[in-house]
N, C-alpha and C positions, 0 to 999 in steps of 0.2 A: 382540893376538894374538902367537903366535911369530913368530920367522924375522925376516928383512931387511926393512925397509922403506927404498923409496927418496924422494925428494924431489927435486925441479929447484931449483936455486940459479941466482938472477941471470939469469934471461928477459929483461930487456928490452938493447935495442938503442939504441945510440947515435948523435947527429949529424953527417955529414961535416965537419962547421966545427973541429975539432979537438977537441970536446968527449969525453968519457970514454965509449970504449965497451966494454959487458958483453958477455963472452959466459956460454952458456948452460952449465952442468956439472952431471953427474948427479953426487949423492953421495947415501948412505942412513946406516941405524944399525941393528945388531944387539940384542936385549935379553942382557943377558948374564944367567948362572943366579941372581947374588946379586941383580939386579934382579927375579928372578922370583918368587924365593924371599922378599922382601920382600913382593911380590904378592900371593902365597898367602897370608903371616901377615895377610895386612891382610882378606884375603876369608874364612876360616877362622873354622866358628863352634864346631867345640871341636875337644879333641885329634884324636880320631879322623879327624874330617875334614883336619885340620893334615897328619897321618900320610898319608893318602892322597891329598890333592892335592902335597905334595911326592917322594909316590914316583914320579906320576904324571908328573913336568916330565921335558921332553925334555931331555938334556943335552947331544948329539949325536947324529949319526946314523954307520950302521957304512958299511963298504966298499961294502956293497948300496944304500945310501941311507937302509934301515931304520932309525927312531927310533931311539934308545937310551935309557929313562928310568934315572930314580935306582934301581927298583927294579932295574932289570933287573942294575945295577951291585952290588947287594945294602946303596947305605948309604940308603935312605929311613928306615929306622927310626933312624940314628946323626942322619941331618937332626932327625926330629924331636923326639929327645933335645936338641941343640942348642939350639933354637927354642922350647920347652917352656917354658920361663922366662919368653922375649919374649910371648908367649900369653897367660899367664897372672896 
């Protein structure tokens, strides 16, 4: 899916005796557009659909929170020019 996913690194705890102790730290990972857009090519079973799951990818969101896809930005059709070649 979209968006941030988080992960817990290094849970466990260590020994009083002097031995090495962990602590616990959140970190996650973003999918970024070019990782998504691989995505697509790879789930894509001809152009048209190519054309419309990349117009379709979030590429951010506005001031209101509201999505922003490719299409909205007006280049889904210049993506799938792009990517056309990788397809096919």
């Amino acid at each position: 899916g979209r968006g941030p996913k988080e992960t817990v690194k290094d849970k466990s705890e260590g020994a009083a005796d002097g031995a090495r102790i962990q602590h616990s730290r959140l970190t996650g990972f973003d999918i970024t557009v070019a990782s998504e857009v691989m995505a697509v090519l790879a789930l894509a079973t001809d152009l048209s659909d190519l054309r419309e799951k990349l117009g379709a990818m979030v590429v951010g969101y506005s001031k209101s929170g509201s999505p922003v896809t490719a299409d909205d930005l007006g280049c889904g059709g210049a993506l799938t020019v792009l990517m056309k070649d990788a397809l096919l």
